[in-house]
N, C-alpha and C positions, 0 to 999 in steps of 0.2 A: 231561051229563058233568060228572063234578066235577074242577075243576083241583088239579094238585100243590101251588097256593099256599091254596085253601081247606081243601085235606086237613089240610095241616099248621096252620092256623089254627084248625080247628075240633079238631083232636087237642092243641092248645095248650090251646085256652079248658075243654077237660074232663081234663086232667090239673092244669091250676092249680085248677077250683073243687073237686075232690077235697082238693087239698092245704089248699086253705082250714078245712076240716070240722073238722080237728084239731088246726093247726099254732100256735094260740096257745096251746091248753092244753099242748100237751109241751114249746113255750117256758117256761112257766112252771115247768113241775118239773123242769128244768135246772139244775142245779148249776155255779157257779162255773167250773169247770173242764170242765165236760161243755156247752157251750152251742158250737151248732153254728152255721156261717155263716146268715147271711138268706141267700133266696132271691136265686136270681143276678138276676131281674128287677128286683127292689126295690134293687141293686146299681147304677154309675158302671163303667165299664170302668178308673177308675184306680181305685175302693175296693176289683175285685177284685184289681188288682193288687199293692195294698199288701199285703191279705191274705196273698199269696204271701210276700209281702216278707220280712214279720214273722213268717210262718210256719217263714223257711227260717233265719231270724235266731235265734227261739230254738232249731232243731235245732243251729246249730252252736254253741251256750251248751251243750247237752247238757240243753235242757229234755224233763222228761218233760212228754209231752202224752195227750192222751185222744183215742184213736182212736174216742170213739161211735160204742160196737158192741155195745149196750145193743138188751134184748128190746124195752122200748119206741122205740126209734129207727128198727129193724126193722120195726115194724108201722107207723110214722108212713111211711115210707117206702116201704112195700107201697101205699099210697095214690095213690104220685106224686112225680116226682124235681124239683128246681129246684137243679142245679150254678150255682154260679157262675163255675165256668172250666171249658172243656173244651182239654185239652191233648193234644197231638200231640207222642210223645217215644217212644224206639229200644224196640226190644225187648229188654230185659236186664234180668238180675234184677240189678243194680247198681242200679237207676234205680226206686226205687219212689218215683213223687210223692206216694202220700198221705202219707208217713213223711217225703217230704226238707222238707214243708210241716206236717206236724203235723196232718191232715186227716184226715176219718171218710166214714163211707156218706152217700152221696149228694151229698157237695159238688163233688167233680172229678170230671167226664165222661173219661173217657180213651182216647185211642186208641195203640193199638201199631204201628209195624211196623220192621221192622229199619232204621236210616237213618233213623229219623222222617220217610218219605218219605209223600205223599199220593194214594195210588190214589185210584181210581174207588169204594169202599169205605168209603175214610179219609177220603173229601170228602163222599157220605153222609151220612154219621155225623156230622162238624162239621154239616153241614146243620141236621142233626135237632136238634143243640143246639142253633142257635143259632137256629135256624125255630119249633121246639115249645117247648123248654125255657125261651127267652131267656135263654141265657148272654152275658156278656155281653163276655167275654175269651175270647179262643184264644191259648195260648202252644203253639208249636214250638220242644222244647230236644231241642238233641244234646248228646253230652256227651265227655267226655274220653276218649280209646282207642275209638273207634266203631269193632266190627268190621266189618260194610259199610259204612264210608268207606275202613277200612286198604283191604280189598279194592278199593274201587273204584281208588284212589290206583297200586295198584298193576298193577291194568288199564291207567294211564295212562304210568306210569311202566317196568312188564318187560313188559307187552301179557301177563296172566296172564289164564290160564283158571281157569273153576273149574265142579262139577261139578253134575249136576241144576238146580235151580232157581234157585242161587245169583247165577249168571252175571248171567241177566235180572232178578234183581233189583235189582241194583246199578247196573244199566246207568241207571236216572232219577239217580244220584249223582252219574255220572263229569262230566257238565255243570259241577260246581260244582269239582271237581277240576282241571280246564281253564282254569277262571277265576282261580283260588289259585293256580297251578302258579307264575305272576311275581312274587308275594306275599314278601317279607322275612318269615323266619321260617321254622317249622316245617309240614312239608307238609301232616301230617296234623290237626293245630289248627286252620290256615288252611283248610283245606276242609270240615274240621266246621259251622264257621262260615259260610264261602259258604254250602253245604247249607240250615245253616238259612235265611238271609237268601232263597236261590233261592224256597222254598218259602214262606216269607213274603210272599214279593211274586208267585206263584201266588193264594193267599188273599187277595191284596190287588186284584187286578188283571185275574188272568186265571182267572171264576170266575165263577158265578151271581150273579144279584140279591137271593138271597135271603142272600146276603153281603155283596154289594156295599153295595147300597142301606143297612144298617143303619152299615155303615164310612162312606160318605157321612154322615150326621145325625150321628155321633160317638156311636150307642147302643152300639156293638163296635169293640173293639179286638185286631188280631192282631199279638202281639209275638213277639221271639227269644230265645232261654235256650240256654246254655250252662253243664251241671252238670262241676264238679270232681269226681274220682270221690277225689281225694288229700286236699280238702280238706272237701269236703260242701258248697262253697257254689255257689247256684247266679246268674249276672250276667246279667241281664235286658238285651237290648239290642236296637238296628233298633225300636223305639218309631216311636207314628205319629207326624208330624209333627216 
């Protein structure tokens, strides 16, 4: 039998030596402006962060950037992916990370789900980034006006129902809604916040090896985000250590 820890090792080591094949040469005919992140292995969990940093810094200057989305980037990338972050953020079309960072195909791994919550799914799929890919940052950002937090808040606050699937979705938020509820300030801010932070310290803590272990050596790093939807900026915070 082969373990779920060599599966994922040995589907690493032939997705990287793919990407080896070609990825100096369409380095090199990268234009100035078109020159896409290094591979997230070859990455620090704080150079991906800055990345973000400076990413999200020229969108609020109002820089144009280059979404490389060029035929050859296309085919270099039909080879094999290496993100250097993979991010855990709400399902809204307000919230598009490649655009709030100035980022193209293949650099952010992204996962959705309404609440930036993390199923059974959405922990998967970090897995896989961070097991095959070697990414080397996980950000979880919520953001301003979260419509599953409003809802959850208000499960907490009129005991609301709501209809098909909605209900049980929300119900992993109400948690962090309960915690914020003693919180100075705004309700719904404050539990956006919790939210992220609960789910941070899931990914921190209460979660596989194949997470653990790399957060242990300091190879990954899983932070918190918080996007303004009024101002475009987004504040990186709950940092390790």
């Amino acid at each position: 039998m082969i373990s779920r820890r060599n599966m994922l090792g040995a589907t690493g080591a032939i997705g990287a030596s793919a990407l080896l094949g070609g990825g100096a040469a369409f380095a090199a005919q990268q234009t100035p402006g078109m020159r896409a992140a290094p591979a997230g292995e070859d990455l620090t969990p704080r150079q991906a962060l800055d990345l973000l940093v400076e990413g999200n810094a020229a969108f609020l200057r109002g820089e144009q950037t280059s979404v490389l989305t060029s035929a050859q980037r296309r085919l270099e990338l039909a080879r094999g992916q290496q993100p250097f972050a993979a991010y855990v953020t709400c399902s809204d079309s307000r919230v598009p990370p490649e655009l709030l960072f100035g980022r193209g195909l293949g650099e952010l791994f992204i996962i959705r789900n309404a609440g930036n919550t993390v199923d059974t799914v959405a922990l998967g799929s970090i897995e896989y980034a961070v097991a095959v890919l070697k990414t080397p940052l996980v950000v979880v950002m919520g953001h301003e006006s979260c419509g599953a937090v409003k809802a959850a808040t208000e499960v907490v606050t009129d005991n609301a129902t709501f209809p098909g699937s909605i209900g049980p979705m929300v119900e992993p938020i109400i948690p962090a809604v309960l915690q914020a509820r003693g919180d100075a300030g705004n309700l719904l801010d404050n539990s956006i916040r919790a939210n992220v932070r609960r789910v941070v310290r899931q990914l921190r803590e209460q979660t596989d090896p194949l997470l653990l272990e790399p957060q242990q050596v300091g190879k990954l790093w899983v932070v918190g985000a918080y996007y303004s939807l009024e101002t475009g900026a987004v504040d990186f915070f709950d940092l390790p250590g």
